[in-house]
PDBQT receptor file of N, H, CA, C and O in Angstrom, charges set to zero:
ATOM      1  N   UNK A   1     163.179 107.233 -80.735  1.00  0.00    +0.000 N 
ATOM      2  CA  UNK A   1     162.701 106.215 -79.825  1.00  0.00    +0.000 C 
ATOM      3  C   UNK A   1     161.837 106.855 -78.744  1.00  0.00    +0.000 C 
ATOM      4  O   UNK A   1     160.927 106.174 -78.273  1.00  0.00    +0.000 OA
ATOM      5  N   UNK A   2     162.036 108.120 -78.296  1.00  0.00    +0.000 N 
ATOM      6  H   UNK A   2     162.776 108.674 -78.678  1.00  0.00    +0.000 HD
ATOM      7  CA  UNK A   2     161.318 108.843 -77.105  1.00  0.00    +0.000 C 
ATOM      8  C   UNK A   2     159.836 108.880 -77.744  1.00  0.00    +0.000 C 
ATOM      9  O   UNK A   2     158.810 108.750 -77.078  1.00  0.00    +0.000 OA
ATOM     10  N   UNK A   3     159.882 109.066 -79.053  1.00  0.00    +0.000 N 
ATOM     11  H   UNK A   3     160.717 109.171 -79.595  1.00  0.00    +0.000 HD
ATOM     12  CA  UNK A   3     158.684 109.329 -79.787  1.00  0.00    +0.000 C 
ATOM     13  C   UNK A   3     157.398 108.076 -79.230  1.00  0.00    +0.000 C 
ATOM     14  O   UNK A   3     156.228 108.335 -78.949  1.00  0.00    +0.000 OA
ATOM     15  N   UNK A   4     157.983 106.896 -79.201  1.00  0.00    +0.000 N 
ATOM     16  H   UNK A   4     158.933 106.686 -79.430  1.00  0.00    +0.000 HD
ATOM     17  CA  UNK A   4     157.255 105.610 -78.437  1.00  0.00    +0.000 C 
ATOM     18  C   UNK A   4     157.125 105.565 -77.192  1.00  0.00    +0.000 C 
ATOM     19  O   UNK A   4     156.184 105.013 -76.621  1.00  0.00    +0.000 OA
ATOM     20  N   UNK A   5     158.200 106.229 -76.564  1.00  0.00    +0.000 N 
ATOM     21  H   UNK A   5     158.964 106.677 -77.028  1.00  0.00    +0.000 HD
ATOM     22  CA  UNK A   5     157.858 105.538 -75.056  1.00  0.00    +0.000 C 
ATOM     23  C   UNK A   5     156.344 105.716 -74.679  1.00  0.00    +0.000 C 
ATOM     24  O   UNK A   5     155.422 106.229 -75.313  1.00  0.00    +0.000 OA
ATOM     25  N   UNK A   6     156.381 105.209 -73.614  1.00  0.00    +0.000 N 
ATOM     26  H   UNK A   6     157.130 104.793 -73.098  1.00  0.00    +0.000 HD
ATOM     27  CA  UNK A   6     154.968 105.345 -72.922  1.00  0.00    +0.000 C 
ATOM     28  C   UNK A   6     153.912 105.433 -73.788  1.00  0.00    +0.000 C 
ATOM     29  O   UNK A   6     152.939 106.108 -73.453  1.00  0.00    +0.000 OA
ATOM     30  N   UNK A   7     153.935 104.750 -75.062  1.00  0.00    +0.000 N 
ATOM     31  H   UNK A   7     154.725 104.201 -75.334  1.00  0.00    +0.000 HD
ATOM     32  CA  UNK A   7     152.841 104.952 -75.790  1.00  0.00    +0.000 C 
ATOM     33  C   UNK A   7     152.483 103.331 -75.880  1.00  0.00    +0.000 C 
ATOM     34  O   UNK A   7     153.426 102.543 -75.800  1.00  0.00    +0.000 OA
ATOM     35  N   UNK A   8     151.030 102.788 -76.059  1.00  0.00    +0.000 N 
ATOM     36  H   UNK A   8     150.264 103.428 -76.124  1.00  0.00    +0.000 HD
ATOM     37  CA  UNK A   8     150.043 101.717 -75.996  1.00  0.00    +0.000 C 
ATOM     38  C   UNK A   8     151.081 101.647 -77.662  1.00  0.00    +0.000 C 
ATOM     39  O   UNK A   8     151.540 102.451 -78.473  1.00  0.00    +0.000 OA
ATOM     40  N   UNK A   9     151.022  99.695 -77.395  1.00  0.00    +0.000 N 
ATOM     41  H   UNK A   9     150.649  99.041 -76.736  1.00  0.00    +0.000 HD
ATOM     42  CA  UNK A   9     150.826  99.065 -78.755  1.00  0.00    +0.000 C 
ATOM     43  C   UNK A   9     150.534  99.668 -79.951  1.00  0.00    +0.000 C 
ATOM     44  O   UNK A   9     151.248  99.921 -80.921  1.00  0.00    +0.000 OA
ATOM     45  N   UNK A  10     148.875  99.941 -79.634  1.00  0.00    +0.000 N 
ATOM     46  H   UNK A  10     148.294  99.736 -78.846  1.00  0.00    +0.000 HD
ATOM     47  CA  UNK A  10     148.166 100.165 -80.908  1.00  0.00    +0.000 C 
ATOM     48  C   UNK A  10     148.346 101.609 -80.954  1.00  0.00    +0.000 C 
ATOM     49  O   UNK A  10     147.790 101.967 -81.992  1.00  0.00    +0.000 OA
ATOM     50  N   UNK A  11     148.747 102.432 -80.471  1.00  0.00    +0.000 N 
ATOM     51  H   UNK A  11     149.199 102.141 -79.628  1.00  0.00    +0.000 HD
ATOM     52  CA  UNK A  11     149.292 103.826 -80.684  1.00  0.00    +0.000 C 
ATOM     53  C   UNK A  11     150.683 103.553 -81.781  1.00  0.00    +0.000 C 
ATOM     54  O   UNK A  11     150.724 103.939 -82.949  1.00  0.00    +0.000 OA
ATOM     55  N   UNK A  12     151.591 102.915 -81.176  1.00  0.00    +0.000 N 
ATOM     56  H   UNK A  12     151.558 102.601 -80.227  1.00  0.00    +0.000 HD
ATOM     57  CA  UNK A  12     152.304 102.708 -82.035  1.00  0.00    +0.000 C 
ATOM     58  C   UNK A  12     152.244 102.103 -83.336  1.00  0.00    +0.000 C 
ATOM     59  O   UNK A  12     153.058 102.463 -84.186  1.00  0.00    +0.000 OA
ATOM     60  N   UNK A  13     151.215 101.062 -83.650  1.00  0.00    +0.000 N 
ATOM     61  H   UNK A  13     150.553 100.769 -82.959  1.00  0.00    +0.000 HD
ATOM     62  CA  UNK A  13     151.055 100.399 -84.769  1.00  0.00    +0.000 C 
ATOM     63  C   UNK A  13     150.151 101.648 -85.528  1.00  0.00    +0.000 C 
ATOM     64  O   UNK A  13     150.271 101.693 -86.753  1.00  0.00    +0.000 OA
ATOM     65  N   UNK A  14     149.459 102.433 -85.030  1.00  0.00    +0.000 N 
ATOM     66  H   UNK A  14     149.362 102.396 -84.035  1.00  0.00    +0.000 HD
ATOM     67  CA  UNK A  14     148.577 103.270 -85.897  1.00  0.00    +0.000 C 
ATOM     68  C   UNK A  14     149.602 104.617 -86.442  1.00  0.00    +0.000 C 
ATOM     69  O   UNK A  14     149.303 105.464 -87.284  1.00  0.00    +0.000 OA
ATOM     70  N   UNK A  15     150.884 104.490 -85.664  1.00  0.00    +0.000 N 
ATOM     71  H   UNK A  15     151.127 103.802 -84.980  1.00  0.00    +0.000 HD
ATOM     72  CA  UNK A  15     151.770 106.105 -86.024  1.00  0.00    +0.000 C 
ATOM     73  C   UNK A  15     151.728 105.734 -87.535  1.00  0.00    +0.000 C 
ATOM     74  O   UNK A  15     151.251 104.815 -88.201  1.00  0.00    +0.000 OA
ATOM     75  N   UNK A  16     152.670 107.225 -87.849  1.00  0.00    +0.000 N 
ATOM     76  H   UNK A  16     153.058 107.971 -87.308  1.00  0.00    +0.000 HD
ATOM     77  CA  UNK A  16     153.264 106.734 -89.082  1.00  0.00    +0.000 C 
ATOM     78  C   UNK A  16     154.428 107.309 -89.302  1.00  0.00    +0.000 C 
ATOM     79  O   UNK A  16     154.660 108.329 -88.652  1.00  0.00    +0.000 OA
ATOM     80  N   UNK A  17     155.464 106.815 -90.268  1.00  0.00    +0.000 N 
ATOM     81  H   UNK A  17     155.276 105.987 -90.796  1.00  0.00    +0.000 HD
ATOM     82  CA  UNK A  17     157.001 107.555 -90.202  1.00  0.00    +0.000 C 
ATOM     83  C   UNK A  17     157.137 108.907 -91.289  1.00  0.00    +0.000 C 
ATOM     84  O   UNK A  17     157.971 109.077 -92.178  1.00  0.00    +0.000 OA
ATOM     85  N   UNK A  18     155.811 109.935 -90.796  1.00  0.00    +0.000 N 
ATOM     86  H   UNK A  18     155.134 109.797 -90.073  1.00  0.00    +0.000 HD
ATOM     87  CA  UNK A  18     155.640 111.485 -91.820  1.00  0.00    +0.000 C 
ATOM     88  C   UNK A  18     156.388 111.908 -91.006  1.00  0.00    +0.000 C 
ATOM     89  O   UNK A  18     157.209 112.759 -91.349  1.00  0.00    +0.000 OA
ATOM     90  N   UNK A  19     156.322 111.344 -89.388  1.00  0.00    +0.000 N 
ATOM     91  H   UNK A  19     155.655 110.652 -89.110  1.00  0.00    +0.000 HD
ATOM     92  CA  UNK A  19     157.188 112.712 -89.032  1.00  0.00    +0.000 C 
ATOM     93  C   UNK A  19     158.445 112.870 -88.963  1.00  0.00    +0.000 C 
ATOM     94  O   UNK A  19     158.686 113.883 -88.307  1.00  0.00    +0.000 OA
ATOM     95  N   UNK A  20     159.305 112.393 -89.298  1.00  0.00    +0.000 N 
ATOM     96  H   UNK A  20     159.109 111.569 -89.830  1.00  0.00    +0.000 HD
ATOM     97  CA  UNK A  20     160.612 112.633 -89.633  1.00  0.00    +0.000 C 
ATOM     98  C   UNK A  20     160.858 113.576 -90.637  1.00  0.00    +0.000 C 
ATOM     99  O   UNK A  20     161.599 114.550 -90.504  1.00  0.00    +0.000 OA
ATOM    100  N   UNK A  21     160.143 113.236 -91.781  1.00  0.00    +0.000 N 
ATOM    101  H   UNK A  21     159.542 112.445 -91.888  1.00  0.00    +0.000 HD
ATOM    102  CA  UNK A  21     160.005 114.081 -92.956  1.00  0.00    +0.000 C 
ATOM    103  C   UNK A  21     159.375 115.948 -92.096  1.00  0.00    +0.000 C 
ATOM    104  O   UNK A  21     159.952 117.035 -92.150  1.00  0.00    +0.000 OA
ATOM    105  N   UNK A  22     158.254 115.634 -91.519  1.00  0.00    +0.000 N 
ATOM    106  H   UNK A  22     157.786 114.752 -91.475  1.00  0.00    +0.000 HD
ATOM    107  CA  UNK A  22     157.692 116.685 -91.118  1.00  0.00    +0.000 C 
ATOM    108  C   UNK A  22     158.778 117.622 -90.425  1.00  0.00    +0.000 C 
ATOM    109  O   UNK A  22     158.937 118.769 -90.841  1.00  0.00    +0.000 OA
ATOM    110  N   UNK A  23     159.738 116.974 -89.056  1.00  0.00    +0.000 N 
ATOM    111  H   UNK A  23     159.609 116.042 -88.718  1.00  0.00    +0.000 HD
ATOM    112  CA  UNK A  23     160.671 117.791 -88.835  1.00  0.00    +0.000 C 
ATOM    113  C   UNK A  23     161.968 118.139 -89.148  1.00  0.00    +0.000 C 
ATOM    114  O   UNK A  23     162.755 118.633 -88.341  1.00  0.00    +0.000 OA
ATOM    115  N   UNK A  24     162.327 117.763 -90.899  1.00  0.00    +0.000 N 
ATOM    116  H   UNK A  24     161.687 117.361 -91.554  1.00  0.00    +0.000 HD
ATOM    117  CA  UNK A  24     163.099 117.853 -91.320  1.00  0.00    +0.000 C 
ATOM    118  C   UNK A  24     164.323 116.708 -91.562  1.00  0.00    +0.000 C 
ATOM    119  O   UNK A  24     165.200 116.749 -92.425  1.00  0.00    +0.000 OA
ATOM    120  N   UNK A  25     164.102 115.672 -90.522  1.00  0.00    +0.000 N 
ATOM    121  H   UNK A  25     163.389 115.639 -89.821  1.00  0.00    +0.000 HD
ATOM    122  CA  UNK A  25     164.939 114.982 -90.449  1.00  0.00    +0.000 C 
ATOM    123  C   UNK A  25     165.698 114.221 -91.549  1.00  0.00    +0.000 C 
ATOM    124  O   UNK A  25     166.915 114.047 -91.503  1.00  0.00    +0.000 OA
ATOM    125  N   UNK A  26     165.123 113.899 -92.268  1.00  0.00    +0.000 N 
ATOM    126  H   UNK A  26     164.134 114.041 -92.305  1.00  0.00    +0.000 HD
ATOM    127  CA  UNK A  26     165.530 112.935 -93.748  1.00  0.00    +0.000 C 
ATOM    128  C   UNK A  26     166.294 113.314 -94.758  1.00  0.00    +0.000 C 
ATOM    129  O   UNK A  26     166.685 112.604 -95.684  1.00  0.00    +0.000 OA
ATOM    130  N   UNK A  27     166.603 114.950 -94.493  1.00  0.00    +0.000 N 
ATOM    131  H   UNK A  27     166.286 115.527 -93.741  1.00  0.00    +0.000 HD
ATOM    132  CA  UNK A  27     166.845 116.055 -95.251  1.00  0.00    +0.000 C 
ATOM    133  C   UNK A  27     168.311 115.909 -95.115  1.00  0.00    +0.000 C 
ATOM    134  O   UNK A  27     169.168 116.065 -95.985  1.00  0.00    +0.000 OA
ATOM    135  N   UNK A  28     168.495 115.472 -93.448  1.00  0.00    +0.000 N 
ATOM    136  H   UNK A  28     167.799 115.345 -92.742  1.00  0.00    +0.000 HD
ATOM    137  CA  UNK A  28     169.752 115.710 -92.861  1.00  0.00    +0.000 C 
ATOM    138  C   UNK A  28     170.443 114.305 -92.790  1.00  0.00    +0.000 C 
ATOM    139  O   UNK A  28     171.584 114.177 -92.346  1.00  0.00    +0.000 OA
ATOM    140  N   UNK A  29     169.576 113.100 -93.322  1.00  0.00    +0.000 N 
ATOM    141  H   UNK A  29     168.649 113.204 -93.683  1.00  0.00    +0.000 HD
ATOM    142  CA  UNK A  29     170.108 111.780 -93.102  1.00  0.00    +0.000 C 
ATOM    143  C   UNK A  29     170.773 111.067 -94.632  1.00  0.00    +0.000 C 
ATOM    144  O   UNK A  29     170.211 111.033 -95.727  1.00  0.00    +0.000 OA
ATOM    145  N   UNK A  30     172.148 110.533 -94.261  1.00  0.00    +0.000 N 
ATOM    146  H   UNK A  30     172.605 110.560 -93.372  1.00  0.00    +0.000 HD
ATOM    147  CA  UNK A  30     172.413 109.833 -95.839  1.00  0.00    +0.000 C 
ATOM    148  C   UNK A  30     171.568 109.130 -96.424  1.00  0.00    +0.000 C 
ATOM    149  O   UNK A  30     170.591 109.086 -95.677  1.00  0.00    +0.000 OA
ATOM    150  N   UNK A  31     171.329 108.402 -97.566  1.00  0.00    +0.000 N 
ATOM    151  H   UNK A  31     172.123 108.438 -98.173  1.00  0.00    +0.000 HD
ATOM    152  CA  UNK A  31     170.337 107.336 -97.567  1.00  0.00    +0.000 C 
ATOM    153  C   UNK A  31     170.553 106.004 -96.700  1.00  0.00    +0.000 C 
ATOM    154  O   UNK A  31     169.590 105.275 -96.464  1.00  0.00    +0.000 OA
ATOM    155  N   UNK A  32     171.783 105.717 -96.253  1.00  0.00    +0.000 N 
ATOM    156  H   UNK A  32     172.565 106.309 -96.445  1.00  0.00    +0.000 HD
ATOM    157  CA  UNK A  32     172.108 104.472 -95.886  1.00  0.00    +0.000 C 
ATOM    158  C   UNK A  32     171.556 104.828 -94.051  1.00  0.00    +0.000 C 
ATOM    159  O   UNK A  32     170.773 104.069 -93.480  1.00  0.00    +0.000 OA
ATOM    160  N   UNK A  33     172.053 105.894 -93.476  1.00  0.00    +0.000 N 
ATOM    161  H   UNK A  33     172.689 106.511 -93.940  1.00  0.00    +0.000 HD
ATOM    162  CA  UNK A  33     171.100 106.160 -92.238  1.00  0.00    +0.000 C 
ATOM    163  C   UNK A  33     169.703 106.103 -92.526  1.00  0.00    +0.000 C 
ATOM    164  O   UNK A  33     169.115 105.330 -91.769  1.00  0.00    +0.000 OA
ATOM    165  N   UNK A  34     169.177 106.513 -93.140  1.00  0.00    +0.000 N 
ATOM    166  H   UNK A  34     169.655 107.141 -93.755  1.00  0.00    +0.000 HD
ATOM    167  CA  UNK A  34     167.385 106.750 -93.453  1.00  0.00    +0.000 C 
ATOM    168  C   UNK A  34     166.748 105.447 -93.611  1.00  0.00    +0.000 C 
ATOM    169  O   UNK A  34     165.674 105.288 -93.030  1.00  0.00    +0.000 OA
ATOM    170  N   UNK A  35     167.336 104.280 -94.452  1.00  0.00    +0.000 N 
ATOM    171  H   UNK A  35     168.208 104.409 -94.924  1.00  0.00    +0.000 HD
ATOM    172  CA  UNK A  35     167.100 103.324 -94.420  1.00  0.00    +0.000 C 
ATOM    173  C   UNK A  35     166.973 102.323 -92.731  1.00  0.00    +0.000 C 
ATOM    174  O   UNK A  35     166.222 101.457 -92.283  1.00  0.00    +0.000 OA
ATOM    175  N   UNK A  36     168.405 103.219 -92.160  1.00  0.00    +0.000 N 
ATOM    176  H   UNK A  36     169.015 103.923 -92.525  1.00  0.00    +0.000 HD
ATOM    177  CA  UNK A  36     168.033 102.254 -90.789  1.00  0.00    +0.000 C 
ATOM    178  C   UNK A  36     167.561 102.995 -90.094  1.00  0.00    +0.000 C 
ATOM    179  O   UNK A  36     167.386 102.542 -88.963  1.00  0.00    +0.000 OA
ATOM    180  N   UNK A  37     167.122 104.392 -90.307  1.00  0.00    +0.000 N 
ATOM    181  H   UNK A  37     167.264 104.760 -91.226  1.00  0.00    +0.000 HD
ATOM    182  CA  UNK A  37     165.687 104.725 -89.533  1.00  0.00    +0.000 C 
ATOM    183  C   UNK A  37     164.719 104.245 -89.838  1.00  0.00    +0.000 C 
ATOM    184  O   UNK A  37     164.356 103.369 -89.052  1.00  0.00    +0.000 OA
ATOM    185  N   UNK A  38     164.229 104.376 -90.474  1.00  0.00    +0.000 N 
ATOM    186  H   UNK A  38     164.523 105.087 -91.112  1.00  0.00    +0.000 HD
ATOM    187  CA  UNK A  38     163.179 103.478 -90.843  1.00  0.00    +0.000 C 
ATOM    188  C   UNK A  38     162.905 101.726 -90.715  1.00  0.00    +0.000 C 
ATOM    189  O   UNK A  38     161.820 101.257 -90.369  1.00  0.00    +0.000 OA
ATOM    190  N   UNK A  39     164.198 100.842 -91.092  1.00  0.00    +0.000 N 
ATOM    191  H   UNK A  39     165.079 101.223 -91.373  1.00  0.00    +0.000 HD
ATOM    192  CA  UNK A  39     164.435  99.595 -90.384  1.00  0.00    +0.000 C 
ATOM    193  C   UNK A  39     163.926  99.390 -88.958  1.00  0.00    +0.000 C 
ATOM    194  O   UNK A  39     163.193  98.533 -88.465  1.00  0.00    +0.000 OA
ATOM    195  N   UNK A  40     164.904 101.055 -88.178  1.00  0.00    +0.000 N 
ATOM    196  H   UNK A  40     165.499 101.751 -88.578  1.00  0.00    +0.000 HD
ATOM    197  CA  UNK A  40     164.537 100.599 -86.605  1.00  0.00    +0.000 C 
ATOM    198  C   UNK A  40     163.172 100.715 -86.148  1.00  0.00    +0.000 C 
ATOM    199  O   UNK A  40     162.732 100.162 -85.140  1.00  0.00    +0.000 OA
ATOM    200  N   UNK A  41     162.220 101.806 -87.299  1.00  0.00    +0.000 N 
ATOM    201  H   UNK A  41     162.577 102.255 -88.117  1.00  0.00    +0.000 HD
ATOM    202  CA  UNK A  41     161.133 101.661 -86.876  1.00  0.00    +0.000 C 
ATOM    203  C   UNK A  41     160.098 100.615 -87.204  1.00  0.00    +0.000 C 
ATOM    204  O   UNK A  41     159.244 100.213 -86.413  1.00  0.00    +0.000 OA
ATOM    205  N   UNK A  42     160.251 100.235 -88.388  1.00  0.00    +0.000 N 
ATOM    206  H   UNK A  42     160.944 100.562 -89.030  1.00  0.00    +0.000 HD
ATOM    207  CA  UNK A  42     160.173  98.954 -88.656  1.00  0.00    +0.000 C 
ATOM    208  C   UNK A  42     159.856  97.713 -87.157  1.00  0.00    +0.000 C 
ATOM    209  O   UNK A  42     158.894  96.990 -86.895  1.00  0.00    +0.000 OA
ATOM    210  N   UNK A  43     161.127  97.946 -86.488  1.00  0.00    +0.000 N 
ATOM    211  H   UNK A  43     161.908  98.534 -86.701  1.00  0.00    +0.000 HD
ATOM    212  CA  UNK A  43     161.297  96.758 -85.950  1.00  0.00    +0.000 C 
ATOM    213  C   UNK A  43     160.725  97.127 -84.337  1.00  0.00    +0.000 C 
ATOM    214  O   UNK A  43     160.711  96.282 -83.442  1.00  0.00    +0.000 OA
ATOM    215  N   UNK A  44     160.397  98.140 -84.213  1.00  0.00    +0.000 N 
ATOM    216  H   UNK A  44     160.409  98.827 -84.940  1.00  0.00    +0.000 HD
ATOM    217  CA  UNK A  44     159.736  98.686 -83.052  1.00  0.00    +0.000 C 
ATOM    218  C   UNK A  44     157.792  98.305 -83.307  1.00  0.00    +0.000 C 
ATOM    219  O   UNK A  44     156.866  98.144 -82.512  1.00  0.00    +0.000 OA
ATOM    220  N   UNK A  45     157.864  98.297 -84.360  1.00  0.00    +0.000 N 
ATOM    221  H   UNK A  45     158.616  98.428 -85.006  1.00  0.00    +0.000 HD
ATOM    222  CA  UNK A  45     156.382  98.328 -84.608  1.00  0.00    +0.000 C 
ATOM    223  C   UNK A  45     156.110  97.185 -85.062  1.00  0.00    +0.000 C 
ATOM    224  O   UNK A  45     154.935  96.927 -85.320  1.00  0.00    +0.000 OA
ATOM    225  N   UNK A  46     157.299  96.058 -85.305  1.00  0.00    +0.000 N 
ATOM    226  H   UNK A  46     158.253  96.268 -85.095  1.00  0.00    +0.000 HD
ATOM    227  CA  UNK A  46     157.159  94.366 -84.919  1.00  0.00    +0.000 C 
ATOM    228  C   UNK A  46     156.907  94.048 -83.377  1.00  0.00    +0.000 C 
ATOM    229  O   UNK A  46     155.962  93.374 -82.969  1.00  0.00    +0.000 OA
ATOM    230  N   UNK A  47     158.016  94.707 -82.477  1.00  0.00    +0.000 N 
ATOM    231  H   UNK A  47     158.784  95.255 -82.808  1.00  0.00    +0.000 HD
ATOM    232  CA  UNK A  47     157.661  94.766 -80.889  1.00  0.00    +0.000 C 
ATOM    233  C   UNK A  47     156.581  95.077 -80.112  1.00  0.00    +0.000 C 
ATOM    234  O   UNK A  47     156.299  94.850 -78.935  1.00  0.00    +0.000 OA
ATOM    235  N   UNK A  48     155.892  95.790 -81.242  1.00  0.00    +0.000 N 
ATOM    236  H   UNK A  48     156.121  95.974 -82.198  1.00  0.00    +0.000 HD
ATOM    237  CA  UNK A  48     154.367  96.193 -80.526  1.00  0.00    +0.000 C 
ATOM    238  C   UNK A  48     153.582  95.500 -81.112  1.00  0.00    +0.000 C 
ATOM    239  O   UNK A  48     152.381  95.508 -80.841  1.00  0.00    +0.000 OA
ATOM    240  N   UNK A  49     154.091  94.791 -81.998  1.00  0.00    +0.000 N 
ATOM    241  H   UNK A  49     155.067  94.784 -82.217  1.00  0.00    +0.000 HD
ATOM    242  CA  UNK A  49     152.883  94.264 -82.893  1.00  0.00    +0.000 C 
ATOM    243  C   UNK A  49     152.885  92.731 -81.791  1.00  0.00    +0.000 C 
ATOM    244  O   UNK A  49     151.832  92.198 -81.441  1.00  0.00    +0.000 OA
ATOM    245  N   UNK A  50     153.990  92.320 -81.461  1.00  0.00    +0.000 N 
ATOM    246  H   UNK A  50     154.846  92.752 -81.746  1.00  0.00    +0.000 HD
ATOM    247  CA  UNK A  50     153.962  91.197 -80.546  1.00  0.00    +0.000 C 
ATOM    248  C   UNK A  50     153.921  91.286 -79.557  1.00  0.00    +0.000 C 
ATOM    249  O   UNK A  50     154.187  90.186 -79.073  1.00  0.00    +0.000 OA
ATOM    250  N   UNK A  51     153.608  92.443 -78.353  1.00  0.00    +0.000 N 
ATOM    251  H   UNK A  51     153.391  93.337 -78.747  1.00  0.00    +0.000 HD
ATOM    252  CA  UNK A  51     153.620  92.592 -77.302  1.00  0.00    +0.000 C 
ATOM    253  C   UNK A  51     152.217  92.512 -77.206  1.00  0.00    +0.000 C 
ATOM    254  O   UNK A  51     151.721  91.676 -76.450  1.00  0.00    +0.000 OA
ATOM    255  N   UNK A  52     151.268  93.530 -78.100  1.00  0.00    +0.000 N 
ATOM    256  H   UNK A  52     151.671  94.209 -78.714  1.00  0.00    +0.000 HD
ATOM    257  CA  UNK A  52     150.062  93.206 -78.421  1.00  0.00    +0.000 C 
ATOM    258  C   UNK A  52     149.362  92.179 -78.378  1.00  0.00    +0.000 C 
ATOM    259  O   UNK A  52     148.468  92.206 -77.532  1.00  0.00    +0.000 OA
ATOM    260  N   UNK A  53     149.480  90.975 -79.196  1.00  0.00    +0.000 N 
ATOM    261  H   UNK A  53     150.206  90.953 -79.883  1.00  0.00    +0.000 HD
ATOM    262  CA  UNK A  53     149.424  89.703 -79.297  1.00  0.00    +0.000 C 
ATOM    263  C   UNK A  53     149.832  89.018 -77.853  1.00  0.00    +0.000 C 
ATOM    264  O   UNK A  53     149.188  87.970 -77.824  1.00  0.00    +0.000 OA
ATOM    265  N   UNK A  54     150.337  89.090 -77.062  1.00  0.00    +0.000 N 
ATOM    266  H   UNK A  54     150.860  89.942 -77.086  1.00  0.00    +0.000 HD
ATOM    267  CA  UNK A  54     150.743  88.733 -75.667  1.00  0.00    +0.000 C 
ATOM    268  C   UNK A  54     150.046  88.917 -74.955  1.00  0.00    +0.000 C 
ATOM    269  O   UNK A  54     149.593  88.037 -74.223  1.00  0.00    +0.000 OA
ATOM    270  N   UNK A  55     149.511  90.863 -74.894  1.00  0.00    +0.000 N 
ATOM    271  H   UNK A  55     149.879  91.578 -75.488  1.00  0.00    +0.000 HD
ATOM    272  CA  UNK A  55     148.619  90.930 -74.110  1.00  0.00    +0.000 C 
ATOM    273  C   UNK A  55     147.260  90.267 -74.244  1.00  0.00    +0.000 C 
ATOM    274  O   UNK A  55     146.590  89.670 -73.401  1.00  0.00    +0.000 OA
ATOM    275  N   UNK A  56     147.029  90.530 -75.525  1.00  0.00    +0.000 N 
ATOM    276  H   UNK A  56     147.574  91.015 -76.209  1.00  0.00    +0.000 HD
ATOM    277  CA  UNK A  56     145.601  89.587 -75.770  1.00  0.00    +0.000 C 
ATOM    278  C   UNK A  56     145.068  88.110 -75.246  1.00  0.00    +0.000 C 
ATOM    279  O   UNK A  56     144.046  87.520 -74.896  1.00  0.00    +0.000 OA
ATOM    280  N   UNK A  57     146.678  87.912 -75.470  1.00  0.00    +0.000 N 
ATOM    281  H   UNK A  57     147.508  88.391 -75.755  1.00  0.00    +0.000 HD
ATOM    282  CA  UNK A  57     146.837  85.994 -74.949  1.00  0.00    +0.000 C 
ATOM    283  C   UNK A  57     146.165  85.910 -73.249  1.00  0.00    +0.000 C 
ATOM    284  O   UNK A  57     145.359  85.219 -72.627  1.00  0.00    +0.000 OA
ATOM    285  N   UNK A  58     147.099  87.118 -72.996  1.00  0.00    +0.000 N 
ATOM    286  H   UNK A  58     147.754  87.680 -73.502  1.00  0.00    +0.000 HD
ATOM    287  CA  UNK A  58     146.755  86.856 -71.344  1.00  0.00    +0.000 C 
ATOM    288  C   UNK A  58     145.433  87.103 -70.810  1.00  0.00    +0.000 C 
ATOM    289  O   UNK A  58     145.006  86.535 -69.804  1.00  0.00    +0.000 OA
ATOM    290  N   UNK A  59     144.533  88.289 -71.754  1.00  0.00    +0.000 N 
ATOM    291  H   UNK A  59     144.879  88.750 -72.571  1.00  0.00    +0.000 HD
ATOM    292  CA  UNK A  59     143.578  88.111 -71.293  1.00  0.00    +0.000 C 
ATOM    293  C   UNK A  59     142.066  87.149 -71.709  1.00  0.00    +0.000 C 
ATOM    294  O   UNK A  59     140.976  87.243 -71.145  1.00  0.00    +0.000 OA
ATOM    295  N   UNK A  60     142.289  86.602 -72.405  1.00  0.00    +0.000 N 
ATOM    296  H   UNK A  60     143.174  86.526 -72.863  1.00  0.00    +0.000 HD
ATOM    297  CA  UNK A  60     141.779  85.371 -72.804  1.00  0.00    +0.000 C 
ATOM    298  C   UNK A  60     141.744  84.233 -71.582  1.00  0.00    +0.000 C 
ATOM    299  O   UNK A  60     141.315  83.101 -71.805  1.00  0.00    +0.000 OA
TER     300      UNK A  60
């Protein structure tokens, strides 16, 4: 989650989930954790995807 903070919307919608793999992480996760890593990121990058959309609203 630190991986997002303070990062813009579209920073977040443009990441991608290599880096877990990159620092080993997936290696060390059951499949049933890995799945809800990925879920949670999933659902973080719904939150930006609609916070996005908000901001746009407002400046219209």
């Amino acid at each position: 989650i630190r991986t997002f903070s303070d990062q813009r919307p579209q920073e977040i919608l443009d990441s991608s989930a290599n880096f877990l793999s990159e620092i080993g992480l997936t290696e060390h996760l059951s499949p049933t954790r890995s799945n809800g890593m990925l879920s949670m990121l999933k659902q973080i990058k719904m939150y930006a995807l609609a916070f996005k959309a908000k901001q746009q609203m407002g400046q219209s």
